[in-house]
VOVO-524482 format. One record per residue (C-alpha): residue number from 1; residue in one letter; x, y, z. Coordinates in Angstrom, 3 decimals. Layout:
BEGIN
{k=NUM	r=A	u=X	v=Y	w=Z}
...
// end
This chain:
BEGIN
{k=1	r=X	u=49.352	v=-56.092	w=-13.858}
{k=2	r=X	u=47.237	v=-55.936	w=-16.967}
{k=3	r=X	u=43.602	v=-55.617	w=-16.767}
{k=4	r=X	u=41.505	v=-57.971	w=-19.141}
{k=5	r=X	u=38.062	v=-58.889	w=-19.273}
{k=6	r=X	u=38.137	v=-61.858	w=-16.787}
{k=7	r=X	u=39.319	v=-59.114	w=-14.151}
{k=8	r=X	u=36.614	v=-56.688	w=-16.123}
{k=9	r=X	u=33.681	v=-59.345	w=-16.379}
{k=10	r=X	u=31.073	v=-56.725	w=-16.213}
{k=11	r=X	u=31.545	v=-52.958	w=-16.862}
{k=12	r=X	u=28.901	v=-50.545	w=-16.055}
{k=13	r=X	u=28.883	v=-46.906	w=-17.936}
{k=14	r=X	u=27.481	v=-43.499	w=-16.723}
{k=15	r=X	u=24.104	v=-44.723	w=-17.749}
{k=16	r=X	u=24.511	v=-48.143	w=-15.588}
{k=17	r=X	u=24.079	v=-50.438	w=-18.825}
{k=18	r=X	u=26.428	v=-53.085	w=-19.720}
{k=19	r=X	u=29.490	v=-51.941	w=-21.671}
{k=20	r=X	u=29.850	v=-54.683	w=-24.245}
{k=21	r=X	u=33.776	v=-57.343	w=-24.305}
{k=22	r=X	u=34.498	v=-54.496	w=-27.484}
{k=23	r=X	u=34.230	v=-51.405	w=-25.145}
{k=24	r=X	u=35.989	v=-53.462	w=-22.625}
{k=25	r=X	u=38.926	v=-53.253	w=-25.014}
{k=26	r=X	u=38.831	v=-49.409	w=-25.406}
{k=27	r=X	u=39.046	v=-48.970	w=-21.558}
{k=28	r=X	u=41.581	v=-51.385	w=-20.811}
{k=29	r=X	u=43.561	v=-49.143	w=-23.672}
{k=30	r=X	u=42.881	v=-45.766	w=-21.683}
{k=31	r=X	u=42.985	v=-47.174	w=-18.683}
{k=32	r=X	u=47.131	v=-48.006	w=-19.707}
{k=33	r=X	u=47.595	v=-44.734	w=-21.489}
{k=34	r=X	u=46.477	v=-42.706	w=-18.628}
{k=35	r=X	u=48.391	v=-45.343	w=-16.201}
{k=36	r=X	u=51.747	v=-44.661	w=-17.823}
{k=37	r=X	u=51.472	v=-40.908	w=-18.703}
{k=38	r=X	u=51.435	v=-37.872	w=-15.989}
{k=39	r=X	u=49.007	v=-35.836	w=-17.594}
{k=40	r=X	u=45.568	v=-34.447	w=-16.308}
{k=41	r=X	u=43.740	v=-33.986	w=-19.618}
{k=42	r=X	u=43.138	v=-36.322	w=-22.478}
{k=43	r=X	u=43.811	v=-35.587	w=-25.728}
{k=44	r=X	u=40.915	v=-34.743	w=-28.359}
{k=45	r=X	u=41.090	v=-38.099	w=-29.993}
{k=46	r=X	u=41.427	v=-39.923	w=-26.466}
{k=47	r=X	u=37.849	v=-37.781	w=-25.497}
{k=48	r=X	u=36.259	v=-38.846	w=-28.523}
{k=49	r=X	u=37.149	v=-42.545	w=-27.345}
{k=50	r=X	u=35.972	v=-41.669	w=-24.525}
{k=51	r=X	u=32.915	v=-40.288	w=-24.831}
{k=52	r=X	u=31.704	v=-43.005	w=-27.298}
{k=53	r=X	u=32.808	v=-45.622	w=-24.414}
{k=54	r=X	u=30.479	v=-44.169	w=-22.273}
{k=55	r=X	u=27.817	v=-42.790	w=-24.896}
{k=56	r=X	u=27.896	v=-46.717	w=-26.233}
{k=57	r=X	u=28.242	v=-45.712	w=-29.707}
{k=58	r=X	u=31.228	v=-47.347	w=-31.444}
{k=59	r=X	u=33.593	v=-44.945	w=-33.811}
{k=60	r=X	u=32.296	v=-46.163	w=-36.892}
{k=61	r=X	u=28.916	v=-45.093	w=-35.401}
{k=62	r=X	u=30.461	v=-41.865	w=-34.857}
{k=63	r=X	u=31.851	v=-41.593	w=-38.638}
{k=64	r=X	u=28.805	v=-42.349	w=-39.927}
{k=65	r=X	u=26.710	v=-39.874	w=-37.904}
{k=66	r=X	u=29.088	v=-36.971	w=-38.863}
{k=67	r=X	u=28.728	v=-38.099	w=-42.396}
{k=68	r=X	u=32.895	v=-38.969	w=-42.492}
{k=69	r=X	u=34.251	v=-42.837	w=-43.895}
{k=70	r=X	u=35.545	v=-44.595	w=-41.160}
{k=71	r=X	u=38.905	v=-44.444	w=-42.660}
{k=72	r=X	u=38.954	v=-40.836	w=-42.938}
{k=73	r=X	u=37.756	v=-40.284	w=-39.127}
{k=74	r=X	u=40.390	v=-43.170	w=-38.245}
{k=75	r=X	u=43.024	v=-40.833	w=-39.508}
{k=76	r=X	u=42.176	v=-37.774	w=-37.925}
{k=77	r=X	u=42.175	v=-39.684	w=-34.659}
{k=78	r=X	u=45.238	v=-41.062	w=-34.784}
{k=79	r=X	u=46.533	v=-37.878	w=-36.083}
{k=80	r=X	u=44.522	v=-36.110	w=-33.297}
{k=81	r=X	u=43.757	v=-33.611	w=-36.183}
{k=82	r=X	u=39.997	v=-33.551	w=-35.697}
{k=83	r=X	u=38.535	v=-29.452	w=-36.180}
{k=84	r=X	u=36.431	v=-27.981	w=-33.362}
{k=85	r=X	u=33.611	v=-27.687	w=-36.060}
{k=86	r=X	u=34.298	v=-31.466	w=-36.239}
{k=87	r=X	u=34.214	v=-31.823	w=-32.695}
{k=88	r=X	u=30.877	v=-29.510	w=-32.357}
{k=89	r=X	u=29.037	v=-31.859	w=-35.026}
{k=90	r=X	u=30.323	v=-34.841	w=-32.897}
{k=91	r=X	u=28.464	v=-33.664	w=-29.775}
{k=92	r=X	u=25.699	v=-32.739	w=-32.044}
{k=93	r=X	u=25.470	v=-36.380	w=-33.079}
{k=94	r=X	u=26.038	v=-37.465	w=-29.691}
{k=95	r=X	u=23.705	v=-35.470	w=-27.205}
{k=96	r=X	u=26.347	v=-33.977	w=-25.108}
{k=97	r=X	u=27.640	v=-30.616	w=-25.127}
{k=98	r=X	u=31.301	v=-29.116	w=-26.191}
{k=99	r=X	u=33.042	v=-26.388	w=-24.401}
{k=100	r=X	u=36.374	v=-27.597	w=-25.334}
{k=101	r=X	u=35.419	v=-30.731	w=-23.498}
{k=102	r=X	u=32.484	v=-33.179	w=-23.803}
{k=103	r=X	u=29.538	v=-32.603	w=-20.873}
{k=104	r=X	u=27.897	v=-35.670	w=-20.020}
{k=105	r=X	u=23.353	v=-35.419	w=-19.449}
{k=106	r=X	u=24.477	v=-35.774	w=-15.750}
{k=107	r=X	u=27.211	v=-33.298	w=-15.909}
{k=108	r=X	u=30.265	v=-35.378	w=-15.762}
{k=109	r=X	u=33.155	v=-33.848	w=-17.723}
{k=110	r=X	u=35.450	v=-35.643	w=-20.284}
{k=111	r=X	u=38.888	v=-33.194	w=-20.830}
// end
């Protein structure tokens, strides 16, 4: 069964705010890749998604705040060719912390 966002009406991130129908769409997407693969850790472009999920800050957000096009940062995510100093500057931006993983304010860990 497919989730959409009639069976996801109302989505609630780490900071118990509304996650908007857009974000909705990004966790349906992990929600299948992790469904369908065996593995226990995400990959550094399935993080970032991650992270800006529950952060609330879209990609192009993101892009902008690390001073990248969106194109460019598109790229490197689909690639999953984004650098650790790239990754750094990206919890920079965000508020979290990276320690080859993304730390959460209330210590919940995104590998």
């Amino acid at each position: 069964m497919l989730l959409s966002a009639e069976i996801l009406p109302s989505v609630i991130n780490a900071d118990n705010e509304m996650i908007t129908e857009g974000m909705i769409g990004w966790i349906i997407w992990i929600y299948l890749i992790k469904r369908t693969t065996n593995r226990t850790s995400n990959t550094t472009s399935e993080q970032i998604q991650v992270l800006c999920v529950r952060t609330g800050v879209s990609l192009s957000e993101l892009a902008r705040r690390i001073n990248q096009s969106q194109q460019n940062f598109n790229t490197k995510l689909k690639r999953n060719t984004v650098k650790l100093k790239e990754r750094i500057k990206i919890a920079e931006a965000l508020g979290v912390t990276y320690e080859q993983y993304f730390v959460m304010a209330n210590g919940e860990q995104i590998k």
